[in-house]
C-alpha positions as CSV (number, residue, x, y, z in Angstrom):
1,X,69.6,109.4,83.8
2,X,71.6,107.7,86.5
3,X,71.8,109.1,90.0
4,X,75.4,109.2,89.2
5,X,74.9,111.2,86.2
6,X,72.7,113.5,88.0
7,X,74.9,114.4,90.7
8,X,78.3,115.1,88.2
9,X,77.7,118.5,87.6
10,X,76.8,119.4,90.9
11,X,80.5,117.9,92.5
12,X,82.1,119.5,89.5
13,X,80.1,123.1,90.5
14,X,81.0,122.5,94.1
15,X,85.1,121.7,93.2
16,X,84.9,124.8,90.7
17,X,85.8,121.9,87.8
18,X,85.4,123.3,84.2
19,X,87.1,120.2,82.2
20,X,85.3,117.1,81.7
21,X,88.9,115.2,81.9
22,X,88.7,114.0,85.4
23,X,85.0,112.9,84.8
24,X,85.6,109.2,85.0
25,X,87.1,109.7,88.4
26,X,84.8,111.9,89.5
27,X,81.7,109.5,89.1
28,X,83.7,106.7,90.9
29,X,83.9,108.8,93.5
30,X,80.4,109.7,94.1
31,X,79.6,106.1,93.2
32,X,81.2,105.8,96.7
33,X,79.5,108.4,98.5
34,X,76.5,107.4,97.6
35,X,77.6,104.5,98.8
36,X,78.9,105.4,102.3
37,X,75.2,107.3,102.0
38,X,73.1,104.2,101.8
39,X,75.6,101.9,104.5
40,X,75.2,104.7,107.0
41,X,71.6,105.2,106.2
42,X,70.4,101.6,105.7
43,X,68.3,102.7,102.7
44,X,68.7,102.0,99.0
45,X,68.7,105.5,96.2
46,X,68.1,104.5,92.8
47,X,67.4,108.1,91.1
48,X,66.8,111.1,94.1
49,X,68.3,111.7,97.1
50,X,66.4,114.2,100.0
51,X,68.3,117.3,100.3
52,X,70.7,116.9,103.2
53,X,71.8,113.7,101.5
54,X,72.4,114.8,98.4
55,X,74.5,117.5,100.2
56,X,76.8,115.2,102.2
57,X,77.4,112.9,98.9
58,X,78.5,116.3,97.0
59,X,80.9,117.5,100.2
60,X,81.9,113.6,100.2
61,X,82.9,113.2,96.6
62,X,84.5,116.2,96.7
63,X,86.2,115.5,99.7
64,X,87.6,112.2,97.9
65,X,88.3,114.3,94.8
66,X,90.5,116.6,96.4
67,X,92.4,114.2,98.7
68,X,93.2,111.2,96.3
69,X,96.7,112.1,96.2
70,X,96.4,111.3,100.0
71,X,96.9,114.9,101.6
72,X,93.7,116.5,103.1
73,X,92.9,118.8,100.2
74,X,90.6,121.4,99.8
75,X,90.3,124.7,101.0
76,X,91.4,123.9,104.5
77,X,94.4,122.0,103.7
78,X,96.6,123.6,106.2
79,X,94.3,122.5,108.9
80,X,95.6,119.4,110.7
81,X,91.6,118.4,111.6
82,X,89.9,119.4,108.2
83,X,89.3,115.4,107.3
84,X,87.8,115.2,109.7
85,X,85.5,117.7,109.9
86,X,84.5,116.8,106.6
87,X,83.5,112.8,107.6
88,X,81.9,114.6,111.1
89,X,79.7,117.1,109.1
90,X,79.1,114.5,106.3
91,X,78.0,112.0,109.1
92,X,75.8,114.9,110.7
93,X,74.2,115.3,107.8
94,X,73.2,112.2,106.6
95,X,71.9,111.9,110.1
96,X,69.4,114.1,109.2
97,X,66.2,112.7,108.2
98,X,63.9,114.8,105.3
99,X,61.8,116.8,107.9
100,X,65.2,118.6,109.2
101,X,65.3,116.7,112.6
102,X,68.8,115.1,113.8
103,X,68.7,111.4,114.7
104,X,71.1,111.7,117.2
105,X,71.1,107.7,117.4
106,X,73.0,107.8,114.2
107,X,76.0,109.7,115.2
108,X,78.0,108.2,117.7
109,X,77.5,109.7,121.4
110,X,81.2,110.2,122.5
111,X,82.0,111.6,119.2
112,X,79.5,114.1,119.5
113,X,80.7,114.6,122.7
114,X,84.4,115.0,121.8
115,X,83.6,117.4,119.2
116,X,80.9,119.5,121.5
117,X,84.2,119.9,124.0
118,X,86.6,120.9,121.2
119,X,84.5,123.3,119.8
120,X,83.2,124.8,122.7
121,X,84.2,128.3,123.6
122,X,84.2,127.4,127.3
């Protein structure tokens, strides 16, 4: 069984997907996440994925799945920012390596930085 294969049913669990018409689609779309996963990652997945990467290609797909009309999407449509939350938290996870420690390296310094000022509570 494919990676691809592998990973459907958990992006159709996570977008609460009970039909099987939008499958096609669907495995394009994690095709690219996985994808995005490897670029960012410089590594190549053939049939597993650790756990925070397998995450970020499921929040990824879906992500793509629920904006292909070219809105935001998802549960927090109405937010102006909710894009881009999803490509920071994706990013922050797939900067995690398997032993649960950030590689801060991987994630651009001044975005951290912008998002640590817009979500700080000082």
């Amino acid at each position: 069984m494919t990676l691809t294969e592998k990973l459907l049913p958990k992006v159709k669990a996570n977008l609460i997907l009970q039909h099987d018409e939008d499958d096609k689609l669907t495995r394009g779309y994690i095709r690219a996440a996985v994808g995005y996963a490897e670029s960012y990652q410089k590594r190549k997945y053939r049939t597993k994925l650790p756990p925070t990467t397998e995450q970020a290609v499921i929040m990824l797909s879906s992500h793509f799945y629920e904006s292909r009309d070219g809105s935001t999407g998802g549960f927090f449509a109405d937010a102006a920012a909710a894009g881009e939350l999803v490509w920071e938290t994706v990013n922050r996870l797939l900067a995690t390596d398997n032993n649960g420690k950030c590689e801060m390296g991987l994630i651009e310094k001044s975005k951290y930085r912008h998002s640590q000022e817009r979500y700080s509570t000082n």
